[in-house]
C-alpha positions as CSV (number, residue, x, y, z in Angstrom):
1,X,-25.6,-14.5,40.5
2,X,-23.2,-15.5,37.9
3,X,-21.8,-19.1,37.4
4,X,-18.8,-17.9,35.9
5,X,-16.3,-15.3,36.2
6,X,-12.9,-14.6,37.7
7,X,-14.4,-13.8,41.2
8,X,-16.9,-16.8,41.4
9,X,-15.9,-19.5,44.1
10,X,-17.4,-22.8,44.4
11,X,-18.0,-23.4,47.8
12,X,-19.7,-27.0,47.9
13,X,-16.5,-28.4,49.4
14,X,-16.2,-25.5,52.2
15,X,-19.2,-25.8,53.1
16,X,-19.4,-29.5,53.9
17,X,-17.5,-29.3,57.4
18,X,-17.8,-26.3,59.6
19,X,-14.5,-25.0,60.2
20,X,-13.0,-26.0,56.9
21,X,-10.1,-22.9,55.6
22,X,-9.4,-22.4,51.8
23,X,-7.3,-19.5,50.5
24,X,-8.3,-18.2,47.6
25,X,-6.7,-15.2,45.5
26,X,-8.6,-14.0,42.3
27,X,-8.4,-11.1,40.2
28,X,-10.2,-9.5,37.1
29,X,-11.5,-6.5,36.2
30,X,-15.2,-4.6,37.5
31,X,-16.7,-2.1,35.4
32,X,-17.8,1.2,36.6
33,X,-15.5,1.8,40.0
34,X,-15.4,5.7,40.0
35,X,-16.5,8.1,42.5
36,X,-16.3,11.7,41.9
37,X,-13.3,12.6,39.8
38,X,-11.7,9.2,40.8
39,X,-11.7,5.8,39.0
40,X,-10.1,2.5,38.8
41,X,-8.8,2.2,35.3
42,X,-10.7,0.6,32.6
43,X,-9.3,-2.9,32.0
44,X,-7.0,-2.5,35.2
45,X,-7.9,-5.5,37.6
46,X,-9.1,-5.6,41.1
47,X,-7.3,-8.9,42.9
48,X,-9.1,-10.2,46.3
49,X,-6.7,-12.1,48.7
50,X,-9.0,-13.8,51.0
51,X,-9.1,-16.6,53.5
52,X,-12.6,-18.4,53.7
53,X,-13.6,-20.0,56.7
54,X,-17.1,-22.0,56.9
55,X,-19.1,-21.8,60.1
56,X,-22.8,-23.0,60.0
57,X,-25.0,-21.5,57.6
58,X,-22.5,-19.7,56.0
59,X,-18.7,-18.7,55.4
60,X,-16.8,-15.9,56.6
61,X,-14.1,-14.1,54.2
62,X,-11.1,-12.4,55.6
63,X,-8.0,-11.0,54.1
64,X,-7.7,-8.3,51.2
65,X,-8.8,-6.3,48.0
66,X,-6.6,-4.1,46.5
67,X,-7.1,-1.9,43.0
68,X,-4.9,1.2,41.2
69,X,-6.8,4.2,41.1
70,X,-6.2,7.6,39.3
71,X,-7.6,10.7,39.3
72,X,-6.6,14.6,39.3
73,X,-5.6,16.8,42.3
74,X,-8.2,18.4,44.0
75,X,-5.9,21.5,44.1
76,X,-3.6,22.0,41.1
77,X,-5.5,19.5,38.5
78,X,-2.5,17.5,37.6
79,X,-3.2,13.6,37.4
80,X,-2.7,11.7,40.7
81,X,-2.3,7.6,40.7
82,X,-2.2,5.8,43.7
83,X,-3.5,2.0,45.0
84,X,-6.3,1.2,47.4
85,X,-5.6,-1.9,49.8
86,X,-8.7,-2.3,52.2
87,X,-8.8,-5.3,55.0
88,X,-12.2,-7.0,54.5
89,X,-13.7,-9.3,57.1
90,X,-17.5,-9.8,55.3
91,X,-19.9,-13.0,56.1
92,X,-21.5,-15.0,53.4
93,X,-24.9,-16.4,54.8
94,X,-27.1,-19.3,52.9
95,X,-30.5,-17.6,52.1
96,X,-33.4,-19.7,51.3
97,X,-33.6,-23.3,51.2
98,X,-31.1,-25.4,52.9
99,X,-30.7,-22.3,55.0
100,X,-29.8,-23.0,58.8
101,X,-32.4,-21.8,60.9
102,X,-31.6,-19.1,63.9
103,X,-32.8,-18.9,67.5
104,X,-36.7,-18.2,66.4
105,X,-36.5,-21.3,63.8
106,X,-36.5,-18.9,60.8
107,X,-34.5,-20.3,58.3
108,X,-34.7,-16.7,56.0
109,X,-34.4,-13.5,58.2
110,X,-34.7,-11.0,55.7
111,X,-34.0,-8.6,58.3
112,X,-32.1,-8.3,61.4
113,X,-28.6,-8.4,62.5
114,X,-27.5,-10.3,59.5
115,X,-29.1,-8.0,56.7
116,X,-25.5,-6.5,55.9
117,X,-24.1,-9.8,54.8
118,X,-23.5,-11.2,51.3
119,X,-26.1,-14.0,49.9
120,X,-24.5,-17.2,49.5
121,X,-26.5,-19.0,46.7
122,X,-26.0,-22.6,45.7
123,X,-22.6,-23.6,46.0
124,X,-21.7,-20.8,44.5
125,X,-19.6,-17.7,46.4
126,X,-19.1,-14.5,44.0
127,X,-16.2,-12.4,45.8
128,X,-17.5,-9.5,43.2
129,X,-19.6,-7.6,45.2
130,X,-17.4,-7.4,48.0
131,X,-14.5,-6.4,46.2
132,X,-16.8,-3.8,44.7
133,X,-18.1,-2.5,47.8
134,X,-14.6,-2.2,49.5
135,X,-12.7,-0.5,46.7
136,X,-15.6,2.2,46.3
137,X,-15.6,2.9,49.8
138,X,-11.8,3.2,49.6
139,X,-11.5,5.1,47.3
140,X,-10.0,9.0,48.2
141,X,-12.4,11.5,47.9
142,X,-10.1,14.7,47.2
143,X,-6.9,13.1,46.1
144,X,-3.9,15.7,46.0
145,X,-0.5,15.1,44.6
146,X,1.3,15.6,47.2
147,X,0.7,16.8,51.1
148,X,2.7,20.0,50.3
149,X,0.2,20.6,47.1
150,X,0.2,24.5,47.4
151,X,-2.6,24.5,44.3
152,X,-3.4,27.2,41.8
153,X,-3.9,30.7,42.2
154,X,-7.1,32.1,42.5
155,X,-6.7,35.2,40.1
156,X,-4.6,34.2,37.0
157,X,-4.7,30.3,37.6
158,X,-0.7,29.5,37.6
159,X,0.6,26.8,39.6
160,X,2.1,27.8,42.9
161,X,4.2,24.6,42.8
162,X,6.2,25.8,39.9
163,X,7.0,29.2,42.0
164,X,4.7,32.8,43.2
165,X,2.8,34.5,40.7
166,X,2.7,37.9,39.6
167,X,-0.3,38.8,41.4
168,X,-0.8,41.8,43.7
169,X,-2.1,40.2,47.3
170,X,-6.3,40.4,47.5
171,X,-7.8,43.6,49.2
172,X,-9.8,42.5,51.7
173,X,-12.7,45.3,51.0
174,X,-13.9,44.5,54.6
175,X,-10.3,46.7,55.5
176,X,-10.3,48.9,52.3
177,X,-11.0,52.0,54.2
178,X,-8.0,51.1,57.2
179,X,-5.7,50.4,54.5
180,X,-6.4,53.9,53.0
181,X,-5.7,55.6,56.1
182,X,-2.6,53.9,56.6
183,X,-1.0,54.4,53.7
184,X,-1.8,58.3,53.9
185,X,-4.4,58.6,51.3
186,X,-7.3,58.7,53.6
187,X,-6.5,62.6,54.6
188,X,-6.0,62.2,58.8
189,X,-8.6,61.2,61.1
190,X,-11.4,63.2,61.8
């Protein structure tokens, strides 16, 4: 864990009574938050709004993370921004010595019901990971530029927002043969 950084906490103080409340707002930037065609902007910041809460052998983080995003609509291609705000409610539990022990006196359950929380090492609390995990999980898959996107067109690519194309409709070939008898070319009916 780093002792340093934007999103690093010390948490000696919190942790002394349980039940102890600090506020704590932080913000930097996190390399490498893209999915699929989507991506927080290099050198744009993340900011975490959190209110930290001790409770015996560890501290529980509630509030927010929030991010800008951009991307390019999954149906015309033209660039998309937006901003991700995702509730978090994540536990931070001491690992290793100075652990408090659970029900079976194990003071380190590397598995269990508490496997999905953060490691709070030291007096040390880095928000980093959480705020990583909730803006990638928040982040839109297929972003479109608007609900009404009506796209490209699949034949000469133009973009059905600015208007129709010249296009002739597709000929479903599974009707070809109906179509030909109703327009007169298929000679009658046999």
């Amino acid at each position: 864990m780093p002792q340093s950084g934007p999103f690093v906490i010390p948490a000696a103080a919190l942790r002394k009574v349980s039940g102890t409340t600090r506020r704590v707002r932080a913000s930097g930037r996190i390399d490498d938050l893209a999915l699929l065609g989507v991506a927080v902007p290099a050198g744009a910041d993340v900011a975490v709004d959190v209110t930290l809460s001790s409770y015996p052998g560890g501290v529980m983080a509630v509030g927010s993370v929030s991010a800008p995003w951009e991307g390019e609509c999954r149906r015309c291609g033209e660039p998309v921004l937006g901003v991700v705000e995702v509730p978090v409610h994540e536990r931070y539990l001491v690992r290793g010595p100075g652990a408090v022990p659970d029900r079976t006196g194990a003071p380190d359950r590397p598995d269990g019901p508490d496997e999905d929380a953060y490691p709070l090492e030291g007096d040390l609390l880095d928000l980093e990971p959480l705020a990583r995990d909730a803006v990638l999980l928040e982040l839109p898959l297929a972003p479109v530029c608007r609900p009404g996107c009506r796209g490209l067109c699949p034949q000469c690519g133009a973009d059905l927002n600015s208007g129709p194309c010249a296009c002739a409709e597709p000929v479903d070939p599974r009707w070809a043969a109906l179509d030909a008898l109703r327009d007169g070319e298929g000679g009658g009916l046999p």
